[in-house]
C-alpha positions in Angstrom: 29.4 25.1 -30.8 29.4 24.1 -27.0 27.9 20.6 -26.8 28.0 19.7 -30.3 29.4 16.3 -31.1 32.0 15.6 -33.5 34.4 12.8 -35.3 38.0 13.8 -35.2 40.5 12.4 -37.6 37.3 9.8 -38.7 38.1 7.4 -35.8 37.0 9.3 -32.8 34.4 11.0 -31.0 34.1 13.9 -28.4 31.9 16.5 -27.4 33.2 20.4 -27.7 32.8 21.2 -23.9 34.3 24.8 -23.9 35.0 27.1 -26.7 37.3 29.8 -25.8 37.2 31.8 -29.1 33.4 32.7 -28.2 33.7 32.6 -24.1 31.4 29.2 -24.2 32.0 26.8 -21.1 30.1 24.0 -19.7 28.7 23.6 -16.9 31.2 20.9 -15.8 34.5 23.0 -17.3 33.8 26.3 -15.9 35.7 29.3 -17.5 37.6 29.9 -14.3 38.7 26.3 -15.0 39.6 27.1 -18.5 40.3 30.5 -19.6 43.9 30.6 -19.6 43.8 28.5 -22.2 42.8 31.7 -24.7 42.1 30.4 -27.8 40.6 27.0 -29.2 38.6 24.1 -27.9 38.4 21.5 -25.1 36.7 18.4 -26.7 35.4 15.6 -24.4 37.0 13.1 -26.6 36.6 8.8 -26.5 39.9 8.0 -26.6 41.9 10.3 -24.0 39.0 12.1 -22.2 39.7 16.6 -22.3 41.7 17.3 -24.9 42.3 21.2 -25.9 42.5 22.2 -29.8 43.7 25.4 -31.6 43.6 26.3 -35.1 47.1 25.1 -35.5 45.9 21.6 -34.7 46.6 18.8 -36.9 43.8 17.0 -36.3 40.4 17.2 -39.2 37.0 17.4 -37.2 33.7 16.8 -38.7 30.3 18.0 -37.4 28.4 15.0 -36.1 25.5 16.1 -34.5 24.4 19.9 -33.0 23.9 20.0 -29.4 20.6 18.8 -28.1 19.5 17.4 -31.8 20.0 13.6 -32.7 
């Protein structure tokens, strides 16, 4: 879900910052910004800042933390 933080791959961090599967964007990443993307994720991440995911993505996430919970 938008803002929710999570650990990808066990090493990293990011926050989900748009989620184009449910029309979800951030303040910051606008949809106008974003929605040619069409399907997926952009994730705020700590090791290469916006990064965009699809289902066919390698990559194993893990929920960290909801948005706006510790």
């Amino acid at each position: 879900m938008l803002g929710d933080v999570v650990a990808i791959d066990g090493s990293y961090r990011g926050t989900v910052v748009a989620c184009m599967d449910r029309d979800e964007y951030s303040q910051e990443h606008a949809r106008a910004q974003w929605s040619y993307l069409g399907k997926g994720i952009m994730v705020n991440t700590d090791f290469g800042g916006l990064v965009h995911y699809t289902d066919s993505t390698q990559e194993h996430f893990a929920l960290v933390s909801r948005a706006n919970k510790p």
